[in-house]
C-alpha positions as CSV (number, residue, x, y, z in Angstrom):
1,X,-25.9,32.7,-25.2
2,X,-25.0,29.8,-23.1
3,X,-27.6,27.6,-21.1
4,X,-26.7,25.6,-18.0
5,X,-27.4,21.7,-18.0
6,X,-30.7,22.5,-15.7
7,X,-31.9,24.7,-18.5
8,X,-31.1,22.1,-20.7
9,X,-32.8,18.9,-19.0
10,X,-35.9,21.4,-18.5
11,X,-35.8,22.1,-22.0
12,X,-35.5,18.7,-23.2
13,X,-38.0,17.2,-20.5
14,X,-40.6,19.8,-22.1
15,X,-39.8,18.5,-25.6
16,X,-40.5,14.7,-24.3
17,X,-43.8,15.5,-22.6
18,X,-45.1,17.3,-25.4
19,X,-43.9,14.6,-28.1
20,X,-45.3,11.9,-26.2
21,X,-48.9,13.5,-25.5
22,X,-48.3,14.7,-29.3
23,X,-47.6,10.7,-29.8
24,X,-50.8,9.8,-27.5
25,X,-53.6,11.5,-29.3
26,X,-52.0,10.0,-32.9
27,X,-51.8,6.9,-31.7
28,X,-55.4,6.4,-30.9
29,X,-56.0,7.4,-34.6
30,X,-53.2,5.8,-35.7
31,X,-52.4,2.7,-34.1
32,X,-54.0,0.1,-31.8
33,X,-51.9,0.7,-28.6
34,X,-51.8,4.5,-28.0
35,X,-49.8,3.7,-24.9
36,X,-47.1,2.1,-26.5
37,X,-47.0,5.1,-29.3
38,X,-46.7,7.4,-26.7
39,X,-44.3,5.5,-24.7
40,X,-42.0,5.5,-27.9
41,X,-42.6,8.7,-28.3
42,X,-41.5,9.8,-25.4
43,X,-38.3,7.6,-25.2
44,X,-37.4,8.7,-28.9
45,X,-37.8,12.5,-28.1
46,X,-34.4,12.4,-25.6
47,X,-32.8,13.2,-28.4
48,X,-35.5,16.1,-29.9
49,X,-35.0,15.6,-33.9
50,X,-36.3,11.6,-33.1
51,X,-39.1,12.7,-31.8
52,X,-39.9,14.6,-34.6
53,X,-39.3,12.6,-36.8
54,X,-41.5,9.9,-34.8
55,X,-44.5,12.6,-34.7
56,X,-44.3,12.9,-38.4
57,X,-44.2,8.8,-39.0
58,X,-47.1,8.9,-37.0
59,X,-49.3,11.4,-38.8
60,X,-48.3,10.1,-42.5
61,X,-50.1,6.6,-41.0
62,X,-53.2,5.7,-42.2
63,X,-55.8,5.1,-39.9
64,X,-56.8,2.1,-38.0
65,X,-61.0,1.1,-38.9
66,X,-62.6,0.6,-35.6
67,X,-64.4,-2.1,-37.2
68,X,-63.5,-5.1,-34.8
């Protein structure tokens, strides 16, 4: 089965748009810039298996009080 470079990019832009919404929602658990989390994200999942591994980091955080 081969797949040509559009199939590809499409493919890969899917896994970055899902990573960094993935990212997004963690990070407003997570951390206290859910922009920047999901910017990472999203820059980390070009190459798919970091931005697995980056969704993962996120969700074994603990959570941030929203005590301020």
């Amino acid at each position: 089965m081969t797949f040509s470079t559009t199939q590809l990019g499409l493919m890969i832009l899917s896994v970055m748009i899902i990573v960094g919404v993935t990212s997004y929602f963690l990070g407003i658990r997570k951390t206290n810039s859910p922009l920047k989390a999901s910017a990472l994200g999203f820059v980390f999942s070009i190459i798919p298996v970091l931005g697995i591994i980056y969704v993962i980091y996120l969700a074994s955080k603990q959570d941030v009080s929203k005590h301020q």
